[in-house]
C-alpha positions as CSV (number, residue, x, y, z in Angstrom):
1,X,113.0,109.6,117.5
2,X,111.7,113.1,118.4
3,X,108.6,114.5,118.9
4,X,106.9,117.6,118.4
5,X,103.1,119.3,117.5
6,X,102.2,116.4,115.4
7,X,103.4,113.6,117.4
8,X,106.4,111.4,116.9
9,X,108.6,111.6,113.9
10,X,111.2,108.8,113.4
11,X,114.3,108.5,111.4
12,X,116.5,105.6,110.9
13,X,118.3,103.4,108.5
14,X,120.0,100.1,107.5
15,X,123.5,100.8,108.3
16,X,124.8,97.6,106.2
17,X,122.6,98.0,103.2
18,X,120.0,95.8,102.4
19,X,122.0,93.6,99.5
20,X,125.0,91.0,100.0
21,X,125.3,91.1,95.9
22,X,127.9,93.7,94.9
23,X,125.6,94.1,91.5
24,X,122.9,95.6,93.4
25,X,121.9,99.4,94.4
26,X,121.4,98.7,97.2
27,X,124.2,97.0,98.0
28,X,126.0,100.0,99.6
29,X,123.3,102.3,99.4
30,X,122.5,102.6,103.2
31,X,126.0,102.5,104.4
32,X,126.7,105.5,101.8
33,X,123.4,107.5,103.0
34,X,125.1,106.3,106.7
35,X,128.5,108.1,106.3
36,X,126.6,111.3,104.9
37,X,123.7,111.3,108.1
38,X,121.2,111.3,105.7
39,X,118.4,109.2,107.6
40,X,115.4,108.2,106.4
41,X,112.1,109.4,107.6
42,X,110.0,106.1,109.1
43,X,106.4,105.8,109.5
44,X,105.5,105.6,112.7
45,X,101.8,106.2,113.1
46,X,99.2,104.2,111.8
47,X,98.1,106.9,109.7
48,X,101.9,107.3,108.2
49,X,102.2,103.6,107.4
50,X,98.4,103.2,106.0
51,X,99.5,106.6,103.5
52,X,102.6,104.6,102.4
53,X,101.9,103.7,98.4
54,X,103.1,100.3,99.0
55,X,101.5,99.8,102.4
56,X,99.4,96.6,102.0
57,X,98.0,94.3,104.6
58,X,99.0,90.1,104.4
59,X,97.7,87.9,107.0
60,X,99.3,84.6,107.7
61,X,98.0,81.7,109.6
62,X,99.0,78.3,110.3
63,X,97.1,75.7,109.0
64,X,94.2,74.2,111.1
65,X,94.5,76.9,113.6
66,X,91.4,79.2,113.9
């Protein structure tokens, strides 16, 4: 997390990757990325998660409760 002119910028990762199943991509992936430094740039403001192509809003509720 640093900031500077444009507000905060965040950068972080899944150290253990985000798949148990050997087969998969990503099964090492973010461990690999890990051992080189190479983080990932996170949205952090609204406007940066809202300009994310897969950005899409769910809302849950329990039943009966309103």
């Amino acid at each position: 997390m640093t900031f500077d002119e444009q507000g905060p910028r965040a950068q972080g990762l899944l150290a253990f990757s985000e798949s148990s199943n050997p087969q998969s991509a990503h099964s090492r992936d973010q461990t690999e990325a890990f051992s080189k430094k190479q983080w990932s740039e996170l949205p952090f403001t609204e406007q940066q998660i809202k300009a994310d192509l897969a950005y899409q809003v769910q809302v849950i509720s329990e039943e009966g409760s309103r």
